[in-house]
C-alpha positions, 0 to 999 in steps of 0.5 A: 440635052446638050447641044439639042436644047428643046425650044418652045413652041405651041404644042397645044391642048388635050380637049378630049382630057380638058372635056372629060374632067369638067363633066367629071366635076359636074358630075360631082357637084350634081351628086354631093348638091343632091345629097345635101339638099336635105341638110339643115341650114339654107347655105349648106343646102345651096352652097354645099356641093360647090364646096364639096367639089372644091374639096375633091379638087383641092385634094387631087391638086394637094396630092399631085402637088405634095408627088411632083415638087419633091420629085422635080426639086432636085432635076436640071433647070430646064426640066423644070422650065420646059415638060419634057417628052421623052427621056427619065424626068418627062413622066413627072413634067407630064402627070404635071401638066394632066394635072393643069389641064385638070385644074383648067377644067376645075377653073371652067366649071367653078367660073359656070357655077359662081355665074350661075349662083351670084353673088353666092360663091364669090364675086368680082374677085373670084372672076379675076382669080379665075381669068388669071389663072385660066391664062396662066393654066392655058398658056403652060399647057399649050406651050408645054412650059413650067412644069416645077411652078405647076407642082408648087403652086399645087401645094398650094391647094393643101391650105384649101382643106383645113379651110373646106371643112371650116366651112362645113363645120361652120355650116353644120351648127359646129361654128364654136367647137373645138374642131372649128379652132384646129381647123382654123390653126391649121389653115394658118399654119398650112397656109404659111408654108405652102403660100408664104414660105415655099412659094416665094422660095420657088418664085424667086428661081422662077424669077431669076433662073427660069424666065432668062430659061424660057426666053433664050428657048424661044417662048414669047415674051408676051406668055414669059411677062404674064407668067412673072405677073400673076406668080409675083402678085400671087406672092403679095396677095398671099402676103396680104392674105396670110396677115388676115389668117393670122388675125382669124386663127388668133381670134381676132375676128370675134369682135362682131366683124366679119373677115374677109378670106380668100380660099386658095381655090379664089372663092372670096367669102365673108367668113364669121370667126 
């Protein structure tokens, strides 16, 4: 790249692939709700194919995220920063920013639902969760930018799996079980790593190497400082969030109280320990 530095510039989207996956998570939820509206327990029954879904999506993003960030660690701080379109490292940067445009749409079709079902799915909160990350997922897509930040904030999404099948076996009559226990430790301990440990490791050189990157390539500043905004208040949330999970994987929440916490998807839910 040297004397030929890629500058940034609206590129914009692939509606067709954006289209595609919201139909594909409608799909899914029509089915997994219709198979689960003969289950026992009224929000099993309502909330199931919601969670189910968010199940698929947390795994589409776990495995994209667990792929790329390894793969991307290691390569040139402006293939991190910018998705390249040619040469040996653009598809990795691509199948990450497919994987944003498919989280974008996950985002769409979960922000219908929680309308459609509120105050079931979530509520204030979820809205504001969703409407950062939209922005944040649009901007990247159509400026074709962070590329490494898309990868580790998709491990992010491998904490959501312990915690969907807390819900499941919560909502099955298996609230007391072993199963609910190892779930909920390793919830915390998956939470830890991928929330707490590798996002502010990575935020911190998104921070300090990867902002001055994409200014000095031409990227507005007004997409630059939204970018450093949610990334950074995202890391204090997790902060936050992580000393609720402790208290809830500990057993802190047996004493006839509910706690309150946020799945990685943003579903704030009140969850009885």
């Amino acid at each position: 790249m040297s004397g030929q530095a890629t500058m940034v510039s609206w590129v914009g989207m692939d509606w067709w692939l954006l289209a595609k996956w919201f139909c594909l998570y409608e799909v899914g939820f029509q089915v997994s709700h219709s198979f689960l509206g003969t289950a026992k327990g009224e929000k099993l029954k309502r909330d199931g194919g919601s969670y189910a879904t968010a199940m698929a999506n947390a795994l589409l993003m776990s495995y994209l995220g667990l792929t790329m960030t390894p793969r991307l660690w290691d390569a040139p701080e402006a293939t991190k920063t910018i998705v390249e379109m040619s040469g040996d490292w653009a598809p990795y940067t691509q199948q990450v920013r497919e994987g944003a445009t498919r989280f974008l749409a996950w985002l769409l079709y979960d922000l219908v639902h929680v309308a459609h079902s509120w105050p079931h799915l979530g509520g204030v909160d979820t809205v504001l969760h969703h409407a950062g990350f939209i922005a944040f997922s649009a901007l990247c897509i159509g400026y074709a930018v962070c590329p490494f930040p898309g990868a580790w904030l998709s491990c992010g999404e491998v904490s959501s799996i312990p915690l969907n099948i807390r819900w499941f076996l919560i909502n099955s009559g298996y609230g007391k079980s072993k199963a609910l226990e190892w779930a909920n430790l390793a919830f915390a301990f998956i939470f830890f790593l991928t929330r707490v440990v590798l996002y502010w490791t990575c935020l911190h050189g998104f921070l300090t190497v990867e902002v001055p990157l994409l200014l000095s390539r031409g990227a507005p500043a007004g997409a630059v400082g939204i970018f450093s905004l949610l990334l950074s208040g995202g890391a204090l949330l997790n902060a936050y969030w992580f000393v609720m999970i402790v208290d809830m994987a500990t057993g802190g929440g047996k004493k006839a109280r509910e706690t309150c916490v946020s799945d990685t998807n943003g579903q704030a839910k009140a969850k009885s320990i």
